[in-house]
C-alpha positions, 0 to 999 in steps of 0.5 A: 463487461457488467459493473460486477464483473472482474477482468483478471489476467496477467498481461506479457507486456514484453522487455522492461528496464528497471531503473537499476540498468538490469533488464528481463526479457518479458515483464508480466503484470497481474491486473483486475478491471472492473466497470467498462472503459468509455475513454474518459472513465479510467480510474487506476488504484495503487495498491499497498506494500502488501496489497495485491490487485484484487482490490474488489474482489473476494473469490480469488486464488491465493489471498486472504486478508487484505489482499483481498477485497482491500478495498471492497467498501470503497470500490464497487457498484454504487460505491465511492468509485463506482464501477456502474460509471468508472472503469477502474484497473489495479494492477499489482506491482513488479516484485511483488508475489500475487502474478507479476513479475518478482522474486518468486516467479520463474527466471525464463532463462533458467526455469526456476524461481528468480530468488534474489536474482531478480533487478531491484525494483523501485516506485518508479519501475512501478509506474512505468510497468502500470503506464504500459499496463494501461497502454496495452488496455487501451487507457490513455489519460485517467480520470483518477489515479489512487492509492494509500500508503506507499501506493500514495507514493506510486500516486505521487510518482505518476503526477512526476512521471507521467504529469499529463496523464490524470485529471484527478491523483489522491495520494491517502495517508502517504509522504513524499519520502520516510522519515528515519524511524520508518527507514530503522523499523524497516530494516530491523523487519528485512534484518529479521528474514535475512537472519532465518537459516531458511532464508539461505540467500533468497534460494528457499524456493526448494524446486530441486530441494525437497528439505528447502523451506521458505523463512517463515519466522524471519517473515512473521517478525518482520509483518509484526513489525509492521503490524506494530507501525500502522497501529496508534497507541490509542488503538492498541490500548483500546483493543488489547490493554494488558489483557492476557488471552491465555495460553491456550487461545493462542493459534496453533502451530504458534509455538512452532513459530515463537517457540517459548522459553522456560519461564513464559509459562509463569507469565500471562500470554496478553492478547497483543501477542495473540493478534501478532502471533495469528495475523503472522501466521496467517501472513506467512502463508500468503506472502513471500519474505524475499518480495517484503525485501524488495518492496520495502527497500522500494518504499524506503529509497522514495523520495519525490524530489530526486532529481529535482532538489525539492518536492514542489519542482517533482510535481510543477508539471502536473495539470490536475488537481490534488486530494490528500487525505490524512489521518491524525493518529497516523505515526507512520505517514503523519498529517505533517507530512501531508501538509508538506505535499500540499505546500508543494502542490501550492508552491507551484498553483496546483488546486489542492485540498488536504482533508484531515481525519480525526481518527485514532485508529493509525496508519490503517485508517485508510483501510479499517474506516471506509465511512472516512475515506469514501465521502472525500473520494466520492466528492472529489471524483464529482467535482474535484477539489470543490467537493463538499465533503472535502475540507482544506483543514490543516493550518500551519500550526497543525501540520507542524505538530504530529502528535495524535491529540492535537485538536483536530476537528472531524472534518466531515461532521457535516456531511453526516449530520444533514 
């Protein structure tokens, strides 16, 4: 298989027990590779909440957005993770809606969707279906394993799993668990689904009711939510200020979603309403609410020390080195809580860097600027942790501080002025 050519396939891997003791008969996992697998050139890319496996690939059924192609500038011949040298596999998880197994695929026992019928899922079920994945690829030990985000958490959770199993993990804006803003923020956006009269239950999937529709407006405030959580508020000034786009630039069919009261026609419809209304609409029609319920409450019950009392004994075992990249106008995974897992991985001699972004852009950061996130990646895969591009730069006082002025210095401005 050539550097530009996609392995796609959704794999049967046989009976799986989720860690909340239920068990399906037959866990199927939805993969794409890409580059050719020479034994020692592996590399595994977690994806995001709402990511999916084509993390490279634009031509795919079913997806738009970022879950396709997430990571294009990152991935790919002559890229930071170069499918001309790395075998490279990324798999979408249990529970989600892009092939795997999850709520809205079918329950072999009685034909329909499973709905909410479906075991919970966590991060470590996550890993443990990847694991298998891999093993039935014939992928032993990788070179790297990646990801931003909760799949950072799905980085994380494989140096606690499977500690032997990478030279390399890089875990991009992601923590060791939520902090309780997220884990309100979170519930408000699954409070929302489950308040939609469609949602009824989690059975909206409508194979023997033909007037059952999926909770399309529970889905769009939920995804607004988010919108809201990985954007900074320089970001948003920056794009939206208080601008009104008028009422008739907004997306059609938006008042269907939103209907407006009476009074809204006195009131400038703001450009920010517009960007929430349209990328929930389009949302909606690519992604199912009851796997945003069982995603999220998957990213909100991790905690990397569970089961071991404190993060750094999470990871002791781990015989790799370790990249965090962070970005300083993140709110939702902060540099602090990156400088916390690289104390961990100090605490115990695992050779870490922390590589600080000087962005305002937010949580997307790691998706919206590959010129920040590729030199580090590209560095590390080289050369691990003595990377030239990779700078340990978060002091104490820094990392103790999560406000988005604090003056940090780019810290790869010398790579692009030579």
């Amino acid at each position: 298989m050539s550097a530009t050519d996609v392995d796609r396939e959704a794999v049967e891997l046989g009976e799986f027990r989720f860690e909340c003791g239920e068990t399906i008969d037959n866990l199927e996992i939805a993969y794409e590779a890409y580059g050719e697998f020479t034994g020692d050139n592996a590399v595994l890319v977690c994806h995001a909440l709402t990511g999916s496996q084509n993390v490279a690939s634009y031509n795919t059924p079913g997806t738009a957005g970022q879950a396709r192609a997430w990571w294009g500038d990152i991935v790919g011949p002559g890229k930071a993770i170069d499918t001309t040298e790395y075998y490279v596999v990324c798999a979408n998880v249990p529970g989600s809606c892009y092939g795997s197994s999850g709520p809205s695929s079918t329950n072999p026992e009685t034909g329909e969707p499973w709905g909410s019928d479906f075991p919970p899922v966590t991060i470590g079920d996550w890993t443990r279906a990847q694991r298998r994945l891999l093993d039935h690829l014939g992928v032993g030990r990788l070179k790297l394993i990646v990801g931003g985000s909760v799949g950072g958490m799905n980085v994380l959770e494989w140096a606690k799993q499977f500690p032997d199993d990478a030279e390399l993990i890089a875990p991009i804006a992601a923590a060791d668990k939520l902090d309780p803003q997220c884990l309100g923020l979170d519930a408000i956006a699954r409070r929302a689904i489950r308040s939609d009269p469609n949602w009824n239950g989690g059975d909206y999937y409508g194979s023997d009711d033909e007037d059952a529709s999926p909770p399309r407006q529970g889905l769009a405030i939920a995804r607004q939510i988010g919108h809201l959580m990985y954007l900074s508020k320089a970001s948003m000034d920056r794009k939206f200020g208080r601008r009104s786009a008028g009422r008739d630039s907004g997306i059609e069919g938006s008042d269907a979603l939103f209907p407006p009261d009476k009074a809204a026609a006195f009131f400038p419809y703001r450009e920010v309403e517009s960007y929430l209304d349209y990328n929930a609409e389009q949302f909606t029609d690519r992604f199912d609410a009851n796997s945003y319920l069982y995603l999220t409450r998957a990213m909100d019950d991790y905690d990397l020390a569970e089961g071991y009392g404190t993060s750094d004994r999470a990871i002791s075992a781990f015989e790799g080195e370790v990249l965090l990249i962070s970005f300083t106008g993140d709110w939702h995974f902060t540099v602090g809580q990156s400088e916390h897992l690289a104390e961990a991985f100090r605490a115990v001699d695992i050779p870490v860097a922390h590589h600080v972004v000087d962005s305002d852009h937010g949580h997307d950061a790691f998706l919206v600027e590959p010129e920040n996130v590729a030199p580090p990646v590209a560095d590390f895969l080289e050369a691990g942790v003595a990377g030239r591009a990779i700078t340990d730069t978060a002091t104490d006082d820094e990392a103790d501080s999560d406000d988005s002025d604090s003056d940090f210095a780019p810290v790869h401005s010398s790579l692009f002025s030579g």
